[in-house]
PATI-429744 format. One record per residue: residue in one letter; x, y, z of N, C-alpha, C in turn. Coordinates in steps of 0.05 Angstrom, whole numbers, always signed. Layout:
<nodes>
NODE/resn/npx/npy/npz/capx/capy/capz/cpx/cpy/cpz
NODE/A/X/Y/Z/X/Y/Z/X/Y/Z
...
</nodes>
This chain:
<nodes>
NODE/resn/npx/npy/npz/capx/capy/capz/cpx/cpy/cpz
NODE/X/+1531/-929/-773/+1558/-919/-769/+1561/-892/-782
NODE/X/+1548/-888/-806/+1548/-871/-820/+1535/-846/-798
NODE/X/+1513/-848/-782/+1509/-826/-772/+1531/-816/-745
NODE/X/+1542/-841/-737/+1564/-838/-711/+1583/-818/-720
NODE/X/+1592/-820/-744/+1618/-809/-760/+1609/-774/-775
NODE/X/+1582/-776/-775/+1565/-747/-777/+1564/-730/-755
NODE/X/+1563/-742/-732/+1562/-724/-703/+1582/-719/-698
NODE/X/+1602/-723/-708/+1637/-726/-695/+1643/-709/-711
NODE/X/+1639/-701/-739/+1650/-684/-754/+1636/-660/-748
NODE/X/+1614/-657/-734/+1593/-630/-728/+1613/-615/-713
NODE/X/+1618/-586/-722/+1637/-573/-694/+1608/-553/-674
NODE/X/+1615/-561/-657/+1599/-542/-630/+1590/-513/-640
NODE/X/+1565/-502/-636/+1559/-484/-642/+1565/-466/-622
NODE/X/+1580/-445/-629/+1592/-426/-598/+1568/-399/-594
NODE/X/+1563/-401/-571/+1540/-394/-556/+1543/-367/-564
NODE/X/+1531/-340/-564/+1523/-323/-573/+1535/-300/-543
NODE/X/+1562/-283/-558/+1572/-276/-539/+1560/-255/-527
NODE/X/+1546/-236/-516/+1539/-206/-509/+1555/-193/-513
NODE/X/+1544/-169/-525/+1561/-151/-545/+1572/-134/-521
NODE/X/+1593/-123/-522/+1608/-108/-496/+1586/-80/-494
NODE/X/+1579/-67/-477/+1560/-40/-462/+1576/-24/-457
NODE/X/+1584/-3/-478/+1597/+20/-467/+1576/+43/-472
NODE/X/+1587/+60/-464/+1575/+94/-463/+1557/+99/-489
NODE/X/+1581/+82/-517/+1565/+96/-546/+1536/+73/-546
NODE/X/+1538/+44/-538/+1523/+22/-543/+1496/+27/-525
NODE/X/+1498/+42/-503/+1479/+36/-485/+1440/+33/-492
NODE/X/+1452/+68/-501/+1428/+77/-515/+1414/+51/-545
NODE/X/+1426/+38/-548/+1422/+8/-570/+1406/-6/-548
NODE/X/+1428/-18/-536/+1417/-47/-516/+1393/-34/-504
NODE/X/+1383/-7/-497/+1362/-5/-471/+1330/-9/-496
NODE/X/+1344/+9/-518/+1319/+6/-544/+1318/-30/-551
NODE/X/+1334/-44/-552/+1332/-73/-555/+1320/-81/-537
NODE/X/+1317/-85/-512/+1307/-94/-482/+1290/-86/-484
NODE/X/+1277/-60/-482/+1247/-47/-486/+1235/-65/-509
NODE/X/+1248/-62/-530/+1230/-80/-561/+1230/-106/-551
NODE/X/+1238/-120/-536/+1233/-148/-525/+1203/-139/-510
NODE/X/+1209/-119/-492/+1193/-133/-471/+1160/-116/-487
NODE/X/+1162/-107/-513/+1133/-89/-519/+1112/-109/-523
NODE/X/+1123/-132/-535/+1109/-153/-551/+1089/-170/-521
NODE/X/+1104/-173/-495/+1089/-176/-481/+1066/-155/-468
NODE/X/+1074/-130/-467/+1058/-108/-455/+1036/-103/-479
NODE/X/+1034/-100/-495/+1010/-89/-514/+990/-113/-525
NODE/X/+1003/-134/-520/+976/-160/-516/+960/-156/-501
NODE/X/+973/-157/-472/+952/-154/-448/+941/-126/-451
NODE/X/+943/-107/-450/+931/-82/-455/+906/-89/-479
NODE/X/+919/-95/-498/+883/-101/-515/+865/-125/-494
NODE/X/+880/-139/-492/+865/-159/-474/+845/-145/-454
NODE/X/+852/-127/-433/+850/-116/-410/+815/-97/-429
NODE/X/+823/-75/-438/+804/-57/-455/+778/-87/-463
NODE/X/+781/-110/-473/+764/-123/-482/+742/-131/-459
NODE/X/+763/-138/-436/+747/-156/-412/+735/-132/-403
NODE/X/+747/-106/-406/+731/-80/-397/+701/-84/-404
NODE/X/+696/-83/-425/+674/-87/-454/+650/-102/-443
NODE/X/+668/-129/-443/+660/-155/-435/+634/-151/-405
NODE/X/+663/-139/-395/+640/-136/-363/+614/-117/-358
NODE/X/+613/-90/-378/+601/-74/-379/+578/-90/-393
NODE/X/+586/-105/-412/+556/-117/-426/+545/-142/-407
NODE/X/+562/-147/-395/+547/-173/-377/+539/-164/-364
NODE/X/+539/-147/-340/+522/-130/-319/+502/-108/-331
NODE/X/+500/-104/-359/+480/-95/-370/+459/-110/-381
NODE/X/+465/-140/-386/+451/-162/-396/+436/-170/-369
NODE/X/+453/-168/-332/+449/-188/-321/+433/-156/-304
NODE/X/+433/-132/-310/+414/-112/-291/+379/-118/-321
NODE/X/+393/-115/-333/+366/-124/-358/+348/-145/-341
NODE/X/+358/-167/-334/+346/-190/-332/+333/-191/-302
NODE/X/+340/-176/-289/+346/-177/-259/+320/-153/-261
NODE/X/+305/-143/-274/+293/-129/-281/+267/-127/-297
NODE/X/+272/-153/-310/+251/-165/-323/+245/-184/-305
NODE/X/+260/-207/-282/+247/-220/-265/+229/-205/-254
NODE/X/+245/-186/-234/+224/-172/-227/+198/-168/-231
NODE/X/+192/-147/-257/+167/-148/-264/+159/-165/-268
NODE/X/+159/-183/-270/+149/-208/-277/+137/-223/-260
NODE/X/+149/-219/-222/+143/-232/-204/+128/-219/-188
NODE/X/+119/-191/-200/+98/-162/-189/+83/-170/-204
NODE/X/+82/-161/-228/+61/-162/-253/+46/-189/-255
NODE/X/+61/-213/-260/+67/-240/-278/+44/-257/-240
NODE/X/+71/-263/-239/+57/-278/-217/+52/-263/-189
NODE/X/+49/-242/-187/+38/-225/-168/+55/-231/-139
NODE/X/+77/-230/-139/+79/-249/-109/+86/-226/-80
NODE/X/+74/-230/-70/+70/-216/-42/+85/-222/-17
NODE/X/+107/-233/-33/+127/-235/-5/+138/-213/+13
NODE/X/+149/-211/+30/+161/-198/+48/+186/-175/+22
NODE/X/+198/-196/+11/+221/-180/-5/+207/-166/-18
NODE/X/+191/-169/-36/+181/-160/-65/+166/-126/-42
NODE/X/+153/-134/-29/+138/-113/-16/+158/-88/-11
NODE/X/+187/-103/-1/+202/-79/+9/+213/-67/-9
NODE/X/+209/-84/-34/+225/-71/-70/+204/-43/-73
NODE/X/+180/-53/-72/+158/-40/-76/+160/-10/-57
NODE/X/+170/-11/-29/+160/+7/-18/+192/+28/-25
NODE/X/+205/+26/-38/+227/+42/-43/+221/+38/-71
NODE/X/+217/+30/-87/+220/+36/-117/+177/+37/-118
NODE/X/+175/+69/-121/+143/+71/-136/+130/+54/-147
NODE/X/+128/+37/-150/+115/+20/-181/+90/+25/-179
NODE/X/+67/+32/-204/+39/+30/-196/+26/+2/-194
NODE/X/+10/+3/-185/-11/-28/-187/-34/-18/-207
NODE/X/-47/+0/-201/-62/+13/-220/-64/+48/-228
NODE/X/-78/+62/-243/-80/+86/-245/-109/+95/-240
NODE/X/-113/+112/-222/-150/+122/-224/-142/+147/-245
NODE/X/-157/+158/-258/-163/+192/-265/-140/+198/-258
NODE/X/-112/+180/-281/-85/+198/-269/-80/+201/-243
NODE/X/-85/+195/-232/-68/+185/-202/-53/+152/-202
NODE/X/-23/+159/-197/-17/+124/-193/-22/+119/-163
NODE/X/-38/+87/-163/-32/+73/-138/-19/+59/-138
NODE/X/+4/+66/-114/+19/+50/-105/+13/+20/-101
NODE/X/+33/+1/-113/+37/-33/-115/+43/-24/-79
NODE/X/+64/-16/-63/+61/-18/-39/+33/-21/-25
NODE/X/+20/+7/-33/-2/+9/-11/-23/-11/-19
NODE/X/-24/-21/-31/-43/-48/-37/-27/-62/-29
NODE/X/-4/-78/-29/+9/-103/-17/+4/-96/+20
NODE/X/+17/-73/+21/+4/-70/+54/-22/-79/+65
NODE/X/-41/-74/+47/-76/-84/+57/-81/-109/+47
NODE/X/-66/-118/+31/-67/-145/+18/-57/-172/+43
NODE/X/-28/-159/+47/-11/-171/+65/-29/-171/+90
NODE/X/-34/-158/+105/-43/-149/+129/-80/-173/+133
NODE/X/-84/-169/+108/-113/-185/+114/-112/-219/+114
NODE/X/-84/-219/+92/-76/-248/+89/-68/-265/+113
NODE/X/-49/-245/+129/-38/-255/+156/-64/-256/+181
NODE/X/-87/-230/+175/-109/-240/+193/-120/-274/+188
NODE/X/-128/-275/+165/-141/-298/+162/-124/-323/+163
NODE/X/-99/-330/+167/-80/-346/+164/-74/-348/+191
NODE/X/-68/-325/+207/-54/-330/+238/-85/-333/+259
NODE/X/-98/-317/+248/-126/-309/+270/-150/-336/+272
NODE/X/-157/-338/+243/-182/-355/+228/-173/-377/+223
NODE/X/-140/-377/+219/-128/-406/+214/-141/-420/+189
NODE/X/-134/-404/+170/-146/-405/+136/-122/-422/+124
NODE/X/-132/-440/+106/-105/-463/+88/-111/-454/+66
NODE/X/-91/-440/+60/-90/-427/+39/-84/-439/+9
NODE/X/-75/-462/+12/-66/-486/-5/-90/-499/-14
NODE/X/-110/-494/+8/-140/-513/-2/-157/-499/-26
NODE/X/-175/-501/-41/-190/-497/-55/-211/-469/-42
NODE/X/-223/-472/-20/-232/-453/-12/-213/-424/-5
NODE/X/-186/-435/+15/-179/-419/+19/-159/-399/+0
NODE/X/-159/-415/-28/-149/-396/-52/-170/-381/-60
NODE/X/-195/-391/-57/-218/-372/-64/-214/-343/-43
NODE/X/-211/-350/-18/-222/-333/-5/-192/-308/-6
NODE/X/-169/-319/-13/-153/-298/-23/-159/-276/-52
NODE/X/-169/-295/-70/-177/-283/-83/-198/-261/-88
NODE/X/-223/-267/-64/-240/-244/-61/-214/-223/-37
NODE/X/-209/-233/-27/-187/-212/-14/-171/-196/-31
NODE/X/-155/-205/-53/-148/-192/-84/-157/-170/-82
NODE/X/-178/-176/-92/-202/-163/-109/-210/-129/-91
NODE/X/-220/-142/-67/-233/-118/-44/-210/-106/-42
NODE/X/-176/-122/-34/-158/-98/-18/-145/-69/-48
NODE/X/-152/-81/-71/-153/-77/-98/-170/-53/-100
NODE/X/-193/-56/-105/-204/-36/-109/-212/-13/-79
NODE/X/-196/-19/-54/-202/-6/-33/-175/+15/-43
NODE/X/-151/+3/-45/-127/+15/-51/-135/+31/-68
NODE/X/-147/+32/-93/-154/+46/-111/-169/+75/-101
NODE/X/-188/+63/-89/-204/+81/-80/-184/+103/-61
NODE/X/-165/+83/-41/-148/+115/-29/-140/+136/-44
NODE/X/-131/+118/-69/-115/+136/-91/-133/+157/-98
NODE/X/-154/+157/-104/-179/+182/-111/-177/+192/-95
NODE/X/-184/+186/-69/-183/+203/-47/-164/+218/-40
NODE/X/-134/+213/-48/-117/+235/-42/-109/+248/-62
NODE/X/-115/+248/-90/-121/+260/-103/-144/+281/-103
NODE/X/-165/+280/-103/-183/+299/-93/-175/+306/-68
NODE/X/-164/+304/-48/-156/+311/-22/-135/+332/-36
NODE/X/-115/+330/-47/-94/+357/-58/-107/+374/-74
NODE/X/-129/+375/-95/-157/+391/-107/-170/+405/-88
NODE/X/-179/+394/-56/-194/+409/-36/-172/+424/-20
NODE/X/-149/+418/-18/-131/+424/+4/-139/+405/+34
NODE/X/-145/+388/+30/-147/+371/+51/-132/+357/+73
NODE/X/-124/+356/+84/-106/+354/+103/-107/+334/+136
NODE/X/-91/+321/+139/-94/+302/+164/-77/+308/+188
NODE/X/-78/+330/+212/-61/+330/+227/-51/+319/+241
NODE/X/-25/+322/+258/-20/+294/+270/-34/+287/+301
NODE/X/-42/+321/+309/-57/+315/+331/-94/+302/+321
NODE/X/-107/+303/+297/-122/+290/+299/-116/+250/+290
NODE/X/-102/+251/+285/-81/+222/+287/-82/+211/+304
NODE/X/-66/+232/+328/-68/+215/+348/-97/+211/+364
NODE/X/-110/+237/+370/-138/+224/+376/-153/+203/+368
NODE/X/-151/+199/+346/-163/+175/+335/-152/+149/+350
NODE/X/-118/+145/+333/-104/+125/+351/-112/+115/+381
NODE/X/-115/+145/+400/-130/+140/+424/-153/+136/+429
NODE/X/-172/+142/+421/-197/+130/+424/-203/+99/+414
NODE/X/-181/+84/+392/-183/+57/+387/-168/+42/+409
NODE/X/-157/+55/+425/-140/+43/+442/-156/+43/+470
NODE/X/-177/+59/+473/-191/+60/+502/-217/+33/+494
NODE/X/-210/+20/+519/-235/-12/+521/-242/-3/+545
NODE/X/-271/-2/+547/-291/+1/+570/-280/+22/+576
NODE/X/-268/+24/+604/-263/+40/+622/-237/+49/+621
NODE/X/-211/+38/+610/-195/+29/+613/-173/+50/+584
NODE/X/-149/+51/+583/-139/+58/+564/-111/+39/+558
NODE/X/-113/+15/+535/-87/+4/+525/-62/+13/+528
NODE/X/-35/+18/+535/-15/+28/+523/-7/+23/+490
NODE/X/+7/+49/+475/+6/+55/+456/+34/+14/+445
NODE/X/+42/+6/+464/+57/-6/+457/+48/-50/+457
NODE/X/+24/-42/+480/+10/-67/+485/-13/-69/+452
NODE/X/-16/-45/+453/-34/-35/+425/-28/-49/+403
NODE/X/-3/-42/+392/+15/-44/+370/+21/-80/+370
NODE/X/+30/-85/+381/+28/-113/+388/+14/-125/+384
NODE/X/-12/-123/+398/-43/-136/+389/-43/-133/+350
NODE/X/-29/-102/+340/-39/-100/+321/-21/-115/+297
NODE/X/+5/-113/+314/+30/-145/+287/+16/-165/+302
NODE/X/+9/-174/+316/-5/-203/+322/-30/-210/+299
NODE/X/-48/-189/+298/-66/-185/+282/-66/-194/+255
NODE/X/-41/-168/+240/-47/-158/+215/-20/-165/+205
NODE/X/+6/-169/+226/+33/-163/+212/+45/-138/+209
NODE/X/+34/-118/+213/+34/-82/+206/+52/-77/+235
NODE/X/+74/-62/+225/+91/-40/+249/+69/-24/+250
NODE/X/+82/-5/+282/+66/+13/+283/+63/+34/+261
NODE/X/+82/+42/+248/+88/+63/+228/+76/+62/+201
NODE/X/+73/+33/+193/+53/+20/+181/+20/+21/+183
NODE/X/+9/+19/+211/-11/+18/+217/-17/+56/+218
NODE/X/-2/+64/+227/-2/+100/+224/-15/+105/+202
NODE/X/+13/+95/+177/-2/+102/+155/-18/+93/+142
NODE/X/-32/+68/+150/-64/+59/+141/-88/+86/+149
NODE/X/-81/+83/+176/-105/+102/+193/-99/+126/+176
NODE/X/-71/+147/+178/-71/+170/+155/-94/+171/+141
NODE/X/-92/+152/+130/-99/+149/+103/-126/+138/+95
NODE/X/-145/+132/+120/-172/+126/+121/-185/+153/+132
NODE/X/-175/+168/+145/-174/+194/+155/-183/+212/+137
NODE/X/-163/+208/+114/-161/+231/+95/-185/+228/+83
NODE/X/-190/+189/+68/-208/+184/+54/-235/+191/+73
NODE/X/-239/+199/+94/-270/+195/+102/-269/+232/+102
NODE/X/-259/+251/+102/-258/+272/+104/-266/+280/+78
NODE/X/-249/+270/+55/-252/+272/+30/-294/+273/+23
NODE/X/-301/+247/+34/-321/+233/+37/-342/+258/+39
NODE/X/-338/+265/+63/-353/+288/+77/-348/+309/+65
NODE/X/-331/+317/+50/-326/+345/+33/-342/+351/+10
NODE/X/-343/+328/+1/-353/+320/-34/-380/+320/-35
NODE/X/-399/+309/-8/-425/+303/-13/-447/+317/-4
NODE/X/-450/+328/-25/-476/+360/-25/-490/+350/-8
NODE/X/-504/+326/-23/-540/+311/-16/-528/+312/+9
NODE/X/-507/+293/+19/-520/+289/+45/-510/+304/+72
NODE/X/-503/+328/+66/-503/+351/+84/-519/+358/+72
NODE/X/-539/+363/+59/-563/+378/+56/-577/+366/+78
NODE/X/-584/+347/+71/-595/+323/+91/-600/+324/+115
NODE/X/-567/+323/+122/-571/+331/+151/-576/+354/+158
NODE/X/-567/+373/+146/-589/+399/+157/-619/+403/+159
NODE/X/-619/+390/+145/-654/+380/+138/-657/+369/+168
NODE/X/-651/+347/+181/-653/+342/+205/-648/+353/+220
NODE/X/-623/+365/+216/-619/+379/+243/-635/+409/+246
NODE/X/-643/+414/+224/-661/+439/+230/-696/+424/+253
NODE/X/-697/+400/+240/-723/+390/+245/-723/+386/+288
NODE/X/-695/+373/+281/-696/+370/+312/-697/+403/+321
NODE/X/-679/+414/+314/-676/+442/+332/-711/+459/+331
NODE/X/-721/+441/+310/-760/+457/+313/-768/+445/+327
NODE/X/-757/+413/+335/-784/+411/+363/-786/+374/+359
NODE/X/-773/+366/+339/-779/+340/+329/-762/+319/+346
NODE/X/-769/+305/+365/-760/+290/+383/-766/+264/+385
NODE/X/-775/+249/+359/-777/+228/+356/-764/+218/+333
NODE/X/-748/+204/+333/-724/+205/+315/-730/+183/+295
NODE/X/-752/+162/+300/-756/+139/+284/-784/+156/+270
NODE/X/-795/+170/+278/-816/+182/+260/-809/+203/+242
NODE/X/-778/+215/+254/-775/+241/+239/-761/+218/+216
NODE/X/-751/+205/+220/-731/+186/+195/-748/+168/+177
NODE/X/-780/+161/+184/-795/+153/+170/-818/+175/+149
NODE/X/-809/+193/+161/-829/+216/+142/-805/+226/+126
NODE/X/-779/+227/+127/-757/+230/+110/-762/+215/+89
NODE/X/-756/+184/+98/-759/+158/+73/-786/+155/+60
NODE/X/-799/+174/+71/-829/+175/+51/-824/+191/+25
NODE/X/-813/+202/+31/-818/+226/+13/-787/+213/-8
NODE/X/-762/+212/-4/-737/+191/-17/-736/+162/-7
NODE/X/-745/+146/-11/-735/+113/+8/-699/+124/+7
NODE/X/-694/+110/+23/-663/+110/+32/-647/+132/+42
NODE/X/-665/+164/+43/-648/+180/+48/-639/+186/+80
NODE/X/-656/+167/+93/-630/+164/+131/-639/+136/+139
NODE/X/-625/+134/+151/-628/+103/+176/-631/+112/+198
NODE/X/-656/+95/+213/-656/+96/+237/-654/+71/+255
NODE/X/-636/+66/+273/-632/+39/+288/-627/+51/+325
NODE/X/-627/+24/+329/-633/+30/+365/-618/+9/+376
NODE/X/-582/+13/+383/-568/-22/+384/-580/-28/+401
NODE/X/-593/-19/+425/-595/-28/+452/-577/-24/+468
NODE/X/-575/-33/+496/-551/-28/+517/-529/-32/+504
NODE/X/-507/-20/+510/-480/-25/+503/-459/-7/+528
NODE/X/-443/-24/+525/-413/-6/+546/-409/+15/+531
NODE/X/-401/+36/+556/-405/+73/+550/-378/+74/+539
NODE/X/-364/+54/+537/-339/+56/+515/-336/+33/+489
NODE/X/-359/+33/+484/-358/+17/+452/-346/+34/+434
NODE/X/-343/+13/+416/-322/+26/+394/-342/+21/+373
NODE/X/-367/+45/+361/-368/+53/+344/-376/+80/+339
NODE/X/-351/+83/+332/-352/+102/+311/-345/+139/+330
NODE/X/-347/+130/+360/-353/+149/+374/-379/+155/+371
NODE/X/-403/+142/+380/-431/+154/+382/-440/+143/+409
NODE/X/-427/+122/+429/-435/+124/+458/-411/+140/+473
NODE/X/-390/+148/+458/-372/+172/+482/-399/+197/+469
NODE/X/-407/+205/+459/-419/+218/+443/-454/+223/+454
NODE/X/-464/+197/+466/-490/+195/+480/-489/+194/+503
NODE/X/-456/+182/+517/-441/+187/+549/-440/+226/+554
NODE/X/-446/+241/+542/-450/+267/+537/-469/+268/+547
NODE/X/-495/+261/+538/-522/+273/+534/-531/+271/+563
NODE/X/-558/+286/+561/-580/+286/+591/-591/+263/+567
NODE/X/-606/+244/+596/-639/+232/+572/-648/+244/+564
NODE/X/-661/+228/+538/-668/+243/+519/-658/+267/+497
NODE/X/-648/+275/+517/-628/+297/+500/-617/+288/+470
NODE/X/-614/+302/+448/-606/+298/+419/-592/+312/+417
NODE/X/-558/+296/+402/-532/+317/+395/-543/+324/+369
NODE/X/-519/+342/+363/-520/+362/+337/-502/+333/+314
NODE/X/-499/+347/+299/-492/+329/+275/-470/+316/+278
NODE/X/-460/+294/+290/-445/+283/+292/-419/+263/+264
NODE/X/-402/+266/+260/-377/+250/+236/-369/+229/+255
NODE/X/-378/+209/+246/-377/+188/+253/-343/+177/+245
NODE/X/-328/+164/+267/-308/+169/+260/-296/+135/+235
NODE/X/-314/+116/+234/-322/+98/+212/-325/+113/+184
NODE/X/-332/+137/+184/-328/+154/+160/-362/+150/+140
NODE/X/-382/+136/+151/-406/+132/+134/-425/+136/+135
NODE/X/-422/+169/+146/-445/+185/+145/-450/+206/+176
NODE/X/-469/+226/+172/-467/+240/+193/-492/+224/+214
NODE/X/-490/+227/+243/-507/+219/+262/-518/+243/+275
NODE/X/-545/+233/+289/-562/+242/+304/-566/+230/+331
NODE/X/-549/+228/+352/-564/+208/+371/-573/+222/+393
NODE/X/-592/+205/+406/-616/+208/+423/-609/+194/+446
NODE/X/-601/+196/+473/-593/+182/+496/-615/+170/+508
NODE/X/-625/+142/+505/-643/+137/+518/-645/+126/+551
NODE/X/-622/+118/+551/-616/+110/+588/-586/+107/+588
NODE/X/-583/+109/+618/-554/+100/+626/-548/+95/+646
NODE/X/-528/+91/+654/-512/+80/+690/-480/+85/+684
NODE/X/-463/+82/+697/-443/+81/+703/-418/+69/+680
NODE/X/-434/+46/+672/-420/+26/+657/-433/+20/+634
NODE/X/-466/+21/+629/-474/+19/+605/-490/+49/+594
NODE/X/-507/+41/+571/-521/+63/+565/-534/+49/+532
NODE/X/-555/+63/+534/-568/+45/+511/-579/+78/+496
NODE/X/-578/+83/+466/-587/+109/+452/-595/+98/+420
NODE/X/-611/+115/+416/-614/+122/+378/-614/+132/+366
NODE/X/-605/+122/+343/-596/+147/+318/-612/+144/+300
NODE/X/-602/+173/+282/-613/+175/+258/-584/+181/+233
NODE/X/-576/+162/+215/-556/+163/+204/-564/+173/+176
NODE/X/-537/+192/+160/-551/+204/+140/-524/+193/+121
NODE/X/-531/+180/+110/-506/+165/+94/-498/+171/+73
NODE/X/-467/+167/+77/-451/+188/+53/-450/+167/+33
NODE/X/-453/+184/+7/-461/+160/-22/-438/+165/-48
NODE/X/-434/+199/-44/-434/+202/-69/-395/+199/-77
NODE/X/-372/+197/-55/-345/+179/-63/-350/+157/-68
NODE/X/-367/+139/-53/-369/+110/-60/-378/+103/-85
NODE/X/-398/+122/-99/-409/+118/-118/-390/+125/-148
NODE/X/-372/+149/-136/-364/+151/-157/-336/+124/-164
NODE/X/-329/+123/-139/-309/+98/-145/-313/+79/-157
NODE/X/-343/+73/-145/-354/+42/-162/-355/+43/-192
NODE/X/-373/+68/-199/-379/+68/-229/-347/+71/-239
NODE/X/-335/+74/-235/-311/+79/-243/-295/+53/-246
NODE/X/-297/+31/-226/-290/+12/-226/-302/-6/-248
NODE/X/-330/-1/-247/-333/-14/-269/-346/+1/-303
NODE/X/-322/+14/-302/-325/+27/-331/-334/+48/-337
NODE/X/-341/+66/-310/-358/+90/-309/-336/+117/-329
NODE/X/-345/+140/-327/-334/+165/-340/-303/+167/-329
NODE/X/-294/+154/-297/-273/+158/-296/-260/+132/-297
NODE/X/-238/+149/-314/-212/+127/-323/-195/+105/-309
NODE/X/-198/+82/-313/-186/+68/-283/-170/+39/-300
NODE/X/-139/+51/-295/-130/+19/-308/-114/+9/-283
NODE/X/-117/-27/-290/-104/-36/-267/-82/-59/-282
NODE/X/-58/-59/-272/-30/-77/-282/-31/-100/-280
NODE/X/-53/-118/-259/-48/-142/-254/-79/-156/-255
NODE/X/-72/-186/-266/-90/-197/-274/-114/-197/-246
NODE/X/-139/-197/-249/-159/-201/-232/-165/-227/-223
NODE/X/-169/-245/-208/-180/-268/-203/-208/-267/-213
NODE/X/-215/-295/-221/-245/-288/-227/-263/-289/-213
NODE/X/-278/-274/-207/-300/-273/-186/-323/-260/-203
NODE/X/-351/-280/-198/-370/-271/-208/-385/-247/-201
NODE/X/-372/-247/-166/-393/-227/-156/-384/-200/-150
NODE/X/-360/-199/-165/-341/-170/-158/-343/-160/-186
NODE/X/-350/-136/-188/-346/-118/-221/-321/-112/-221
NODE/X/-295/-116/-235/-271/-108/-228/-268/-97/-266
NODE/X/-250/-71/-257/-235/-59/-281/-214/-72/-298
NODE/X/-223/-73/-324/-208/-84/-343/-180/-66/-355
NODE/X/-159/-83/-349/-134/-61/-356/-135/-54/-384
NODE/X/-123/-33/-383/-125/-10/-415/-96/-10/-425
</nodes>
């Protein structure tokens, strides 16, 4: 009862009147209203500046990391997918260095890629099996130190001024495209060649470029064996018309310094190297002048021994180019020139491969 008789004596608290707004007050009430509303505005404003902070360090933590996968999935576990390739072909990365030249991680994933899809779509290789991880692995290894080797080569190719035009480009292109009698279109071609390899045309361009360059290079560099062939070709132009005797009194005097072979009949549009469009030239018997073999491995001598319409059978005398190959190799395996490579090697007993530095 005592508290009933407490509420009853309480008088009502009268509500808080608003002070009247004239002319002198205004300038008060608008500074009061503002001081209300600061306490909410300058919270969020530090707030706002923090998450600023916040975000700048997370997308610097999360480009960090996004960055380290990466290398990791180039370098680490090497992976040769479709994506990683196209990271590769817009961002430089090397795979290895020759003598200060970087090779491109692209241009080795291109010859890598390209051989993997032969043996997988063509050979119908299980790549999951025991053998057929081996046989990627010697694939590694060869598209590895071939890539390398371009890299010298266009390096020494900017040292000589060496150069690939696009009209000898396309000759080439065309002569791989003519079968027998017959000439592919440039588009039935290309096709055969993503069926093949996986390679666009623009792709496959710049392989050929770039074998072009390296076999020119080839031929620029090697004293011996343009001496060589002058050596022969002076011999034929004296009178020497037997090409397996003139190439055995050569190897008497050096073993190995020419080859002589005889394929037998073949179609007057075989594809090597251009030496039957080359013997499709000759009278019988007749011997060309020094022929660049367009395989890039050495100069020819051929001798037209018969023909008809559709076949033709000839022999050569080949003077083989040694001294790029040679220097790549020693090089590869530890020779005077400098050669580091970024990614682990598979083991193979029977490949000398460069230890990274």
């Amino acid at each position: 009862m005592k508290k009933v008789f407490n509420k009853l004596r309480r008088t009502p608290v009268e509500a808080e009147q608003p002070a009247r707004i004239t002319t002198d007050t205004i300038a008060e009430h608008r500074e009061k209203i503002l001081a209300g509303g600061r306490r909410f505005k300058y919270p969020v404003q530090y707030a706002r500046h923090k998450l600023v902070i916040n975000a700048i360090l997370i997308s610097v933590a999360a480009l960090l990391a996004l960055l380290g996968l990466g290398y990791w999935q180039l370098y680490g576990a090497q992976n040769s997918s479709d994506f990683m390739y196209r990271v590769t072909r817009v961002v430089p990365l090397p795979v290895a260095v020759i003598d200060g030249e970087q090779v491109r991680y692209s241009d080795y994933l291109l010859k890598y890629r390209g051989s993997i899809h032969y043996l997988r779509e063509i050979e119908g290789v299980n790549f999951s099996s025991e053998d057929g991880q081996r046989q990627a692995d010697f694939v590694k290894n060869q598209e590895l130190n071939d890539t390398i080797a371009d890299a010298y080569a266009k390096k020494l190719a900017r040292e000589l001024d060496i150069t690939v035009t696009e009209v000898e480009l396309e000759e080439v292109l065309r002569q791989q495209r003519i079968s027998g009698q017959s000439e592919q279109s440039e588009a039935a071609y290309y096709t055969t060649i993503r069926d093949y390899y996986g390679w666009s045309a623009d792709e496959y361009r710049e392989i050929t470029r770039t074998k072009l360059l390296r076999q020119k290079v080839s031929y620029a560099i090697d004293e011996k064996a343009s001496a060589v062939s002058t050596q022969v070709g002076d011999a034929i132009r004296g009178g020497s018309t037997d090409l397996r005797a003139l190439a055995d009194s050569l190897n008497a005097q050096t073993p190995g310094t020419v080859v002589y072979a005889a394929p037998g009949l073949l179609p007057r549009g075989n594809q090597d190297g251009g030496l039957s469009i080359a013997a499709a030239s000759l009278e019988v018997g007749q011997i060309s002048e020094a022929i660049r073999s367009s395989t890039g491995d050495g100069y020819y001598y051929v001798k037209l021994l018969d023909g008809n319409s559709s076949q033709l059978s000839y022999e050569y005398i080949r003077v083989p180019l040694s001294e790029f190959s040679a220097t790549v190799e020693s090089a590869l395996s530890g020779g005077d020139t400098q050669v580091s490579v970024f990614i682990q090697r598979p083991e193979q007993p029977q490949t000398q491969t460069a230890q990274p530095q």
